[in-house]
N, C-alpha and C positions, 0 to 999 in steps of 0.2 A: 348440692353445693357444699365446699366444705369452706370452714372459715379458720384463720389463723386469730390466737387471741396474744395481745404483747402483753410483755413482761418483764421484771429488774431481775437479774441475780442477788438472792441475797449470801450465800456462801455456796462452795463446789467442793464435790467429793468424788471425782469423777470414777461412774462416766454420768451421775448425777447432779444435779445442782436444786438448789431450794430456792425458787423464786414468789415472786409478789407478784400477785396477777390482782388488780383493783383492790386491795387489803386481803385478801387470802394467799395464805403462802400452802406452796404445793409442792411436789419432787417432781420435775422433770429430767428424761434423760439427754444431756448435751453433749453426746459422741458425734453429731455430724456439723457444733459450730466448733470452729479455730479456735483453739486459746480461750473458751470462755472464762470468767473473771467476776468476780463481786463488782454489781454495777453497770455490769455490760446491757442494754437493752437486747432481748432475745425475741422473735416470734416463735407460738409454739403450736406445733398443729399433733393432735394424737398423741400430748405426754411427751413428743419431741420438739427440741428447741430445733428451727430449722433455719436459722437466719439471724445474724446481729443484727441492729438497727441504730441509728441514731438519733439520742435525744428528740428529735425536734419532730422526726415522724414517727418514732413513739406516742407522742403528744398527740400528733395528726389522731393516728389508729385508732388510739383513750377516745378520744372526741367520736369519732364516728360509733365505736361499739356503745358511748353513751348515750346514742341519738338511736339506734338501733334500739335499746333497752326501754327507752323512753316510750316510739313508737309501736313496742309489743307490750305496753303497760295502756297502750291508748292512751296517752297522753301527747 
């Protein structure tokens, strides 16, 4: 199974960008999203950003990977 984890751009120097993944900021590379941007919501599977996203299922994604997290902590 593979899983995509979301993300904020916080600045781009392409063909990378430094984003925010749950407070850890990381280098991914965003050569296969359009235009990405500071601020952009990205999915990023393998170090590659593979998909913009919007706001709102950003937020969906957060929620699930924090119910996922929770679940592998048994709690």
């Amino acid at each position: 199974m593979c899983l995509g984890i979301c993300g904020r751009i916080n600045s781009v120097n392409l063909p990378f960008a430094s984003i925010d993944i749950k407070g850890i900021e990381t280098i991914v590379n965003v050569e296969l999203v359009n235009n990405p941007a500071k601020g952009d919501y990205i999915l990023v599977h393998a170090g590659f950003a593979i998909e913009k996203i919007d706001e709102e299922y950003f937020h969906y994604l957060d929620g699930v990977l924090e119910e996922m997290l929770k679940e592998d902590d048994g709690h």
